[in-house]
N, C-alpha and C positions, 0 to 999 in steps of 0.2 A: 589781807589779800592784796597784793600786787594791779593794782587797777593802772592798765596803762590811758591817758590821755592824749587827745589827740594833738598832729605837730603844731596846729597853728598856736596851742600853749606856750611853747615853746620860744622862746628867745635868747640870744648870747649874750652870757653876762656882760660885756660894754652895754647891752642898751638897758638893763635893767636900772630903774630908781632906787637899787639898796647899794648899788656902786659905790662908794663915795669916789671922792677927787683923786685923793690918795690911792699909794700903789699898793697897799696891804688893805685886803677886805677884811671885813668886820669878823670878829671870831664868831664863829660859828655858823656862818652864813654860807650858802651852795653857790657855786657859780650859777646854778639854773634857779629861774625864781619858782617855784609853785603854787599855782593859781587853785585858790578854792573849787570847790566844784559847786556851792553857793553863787560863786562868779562868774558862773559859766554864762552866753549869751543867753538871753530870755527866750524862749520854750524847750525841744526837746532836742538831744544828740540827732543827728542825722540817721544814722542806724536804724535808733529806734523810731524814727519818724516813718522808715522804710517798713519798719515790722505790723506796724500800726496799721499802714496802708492796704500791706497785702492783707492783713486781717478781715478789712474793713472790704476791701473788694471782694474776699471770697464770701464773706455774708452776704454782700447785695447779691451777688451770683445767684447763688444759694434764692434767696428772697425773689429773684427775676424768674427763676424757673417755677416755684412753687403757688408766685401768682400766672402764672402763662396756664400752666397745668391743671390749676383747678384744685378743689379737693382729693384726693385718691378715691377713688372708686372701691364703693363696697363690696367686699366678696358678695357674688350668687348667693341666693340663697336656695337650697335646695330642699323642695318640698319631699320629705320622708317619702317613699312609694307605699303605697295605700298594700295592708297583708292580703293574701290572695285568699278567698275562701270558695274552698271547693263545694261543688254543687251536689249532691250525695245523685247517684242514678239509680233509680229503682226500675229493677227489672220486673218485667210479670212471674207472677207463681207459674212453676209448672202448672198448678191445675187452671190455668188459663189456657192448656193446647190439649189437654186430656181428653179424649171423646165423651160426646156424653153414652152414660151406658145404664141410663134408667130406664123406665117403660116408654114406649113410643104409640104415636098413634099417623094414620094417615092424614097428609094436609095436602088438598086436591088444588092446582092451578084451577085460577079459570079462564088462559087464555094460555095460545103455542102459537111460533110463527117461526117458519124456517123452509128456506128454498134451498134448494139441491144445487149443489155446484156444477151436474150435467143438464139444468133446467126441468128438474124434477116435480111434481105438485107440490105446491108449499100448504096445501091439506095436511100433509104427513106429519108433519111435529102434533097437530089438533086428536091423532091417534092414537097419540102414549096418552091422553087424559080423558078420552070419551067413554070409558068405562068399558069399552065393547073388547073382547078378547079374543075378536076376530080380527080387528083390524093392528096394522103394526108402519111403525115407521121405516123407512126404505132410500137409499138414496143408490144410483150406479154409480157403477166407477170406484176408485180404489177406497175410496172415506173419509182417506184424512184431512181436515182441515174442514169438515164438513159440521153444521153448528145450528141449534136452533134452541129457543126462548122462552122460558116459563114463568107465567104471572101471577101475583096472588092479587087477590082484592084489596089487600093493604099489609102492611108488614109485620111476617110471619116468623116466627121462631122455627127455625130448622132443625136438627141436629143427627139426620143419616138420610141415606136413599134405597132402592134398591131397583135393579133393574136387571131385564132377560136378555142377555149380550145374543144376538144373532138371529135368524127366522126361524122362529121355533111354531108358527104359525102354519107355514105352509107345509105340507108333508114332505119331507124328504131332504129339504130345502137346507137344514142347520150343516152337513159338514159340505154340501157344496156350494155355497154362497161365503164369502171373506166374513169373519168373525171379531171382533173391535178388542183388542191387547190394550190399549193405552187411551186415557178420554179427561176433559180438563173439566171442572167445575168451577163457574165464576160465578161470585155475588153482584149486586147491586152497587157495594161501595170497589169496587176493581179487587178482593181477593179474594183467593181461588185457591182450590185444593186438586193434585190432581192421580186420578185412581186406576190403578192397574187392574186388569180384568181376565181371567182363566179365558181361553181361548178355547175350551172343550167340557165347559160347564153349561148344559140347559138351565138347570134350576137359578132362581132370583140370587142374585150376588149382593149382599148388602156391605154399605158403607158407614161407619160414623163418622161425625166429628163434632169439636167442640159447641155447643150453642151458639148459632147463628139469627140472627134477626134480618132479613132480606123481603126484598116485595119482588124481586125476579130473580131467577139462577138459570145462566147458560152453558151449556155444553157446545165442547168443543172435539172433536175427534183427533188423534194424535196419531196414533197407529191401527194397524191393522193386520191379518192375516193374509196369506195369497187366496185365489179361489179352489175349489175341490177339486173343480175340473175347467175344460177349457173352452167351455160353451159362452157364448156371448150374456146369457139370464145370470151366470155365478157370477157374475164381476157385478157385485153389488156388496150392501155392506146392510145391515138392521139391528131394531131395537124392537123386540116383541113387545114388550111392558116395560114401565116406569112408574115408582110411587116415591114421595116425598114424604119425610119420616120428620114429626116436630114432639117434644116433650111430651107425655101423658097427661 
């Protein structure tokens, strides 16, 4: 391989020491001397001294940044998300809303309490439970929203009613006096059922429903019928009877 050297090697044959004196050089001799590369000045070519350098700087680089920086930072670790588990919902059986429809028997409040919304006697509610089938509940005025209160001694299993929609007490009284279409039943725990009523039925109207446990139930009037006629006594609204139906 052709390795070229650098000029300072170089010198004109005059100044070289294989000159002799004489005007004919030595046979076989170059005019240019050739200096070993054994001979070369002690350490390394210039070049390479250059090459070495930049080597040697890009590592401390290298080395300056890597101490500054620290170690690399670990990737996150990211905690799996926990499987989702569904909560199963269980519904009631239908026969949790079914009426009951076995044997019944009478179960008698022992206390009523309800005032008329025209300032009516608040005796009246104590009339659906005194056994007397003379006396009846009554309030004037159109009905609706009209409400009183029934107590047992302790808490009673329910599960129908029945009662005589209108004054069927006094003579003459049931198609001209307003007759009760719509009436709310609430328990003890706030729920409530609420029942539609014939409007041209004398006889007792009964209700079921599912088995209830309550120590009061109230009534609340919802609607009503207009009066028969247009006398000041029809604008009223009654309940001739009421009884409380609990399991046999």
């Amino acid at each position: 391989m052709d390795q070229r050297l650098p000029d300072e090697y170089f010198r004109p044959a005059a100044e070289s020491d294989d000159v002799t004196d004489g005007s004919t050089p030595r046979p076989g001799s170059a005019g240019v001397k050739t200096v070993s590369l054994n001979k070369m000045h002690d350490g390394l070519a210039p070049r390479i001294v250059v090459v070495i350098a930049l080597v040697a700087l890009g590592v401390s680089f290298t080395l300056g940044r890597l101490w500054l920086s620290g170690p690399p930072a670990a990737a996150p670790t990211v905690a799996p998300s926990p499987t989702a588990t569904a909560t199963p919902t269980v519904s009631p059986s239908p026969e949790a809303f079914a009426p009951y429809e076995g044997a019944v028997v009478s179960v008698r409040p022992v206390a009523a309490e309800g005032t008329c919304l025209d300032g009516g006697r608040s005796a009246g509610a104590q009339a659906l439970i005194d056994g007397d089938e003379s006396t009846i509940w009554r309030c004037g005025g159109v009905g609706v929203g009209e409400t009183a209160t029934f107590s047992f001694p302790a808490p009673r299993t329910l599960a129908g009613l029945r009662l005589v929609n209108g004054n069927t007490v006094w003579t003459g009284r049931y198609l001209t006096e307003r007759r009760i279409t719509g009436i709310r039943w609430t328990f003890d725990d706030g729920s409530f059922f609420e029942q539609g009523l014939a409007a041209n039925d004398r006889s007792s109207q009964e209700v079921r429903f599912p088995e209830t446990v309550t120590d009061s139930v109230t009534f609340t009037i919802l609607s009503t019928t207009i009066p028969g006629d247009s006398s000041l006594s029809a604008d009223a609204v009654s309940i001739s009877s009421l009884d409380f139906l609990g399991p046999a």
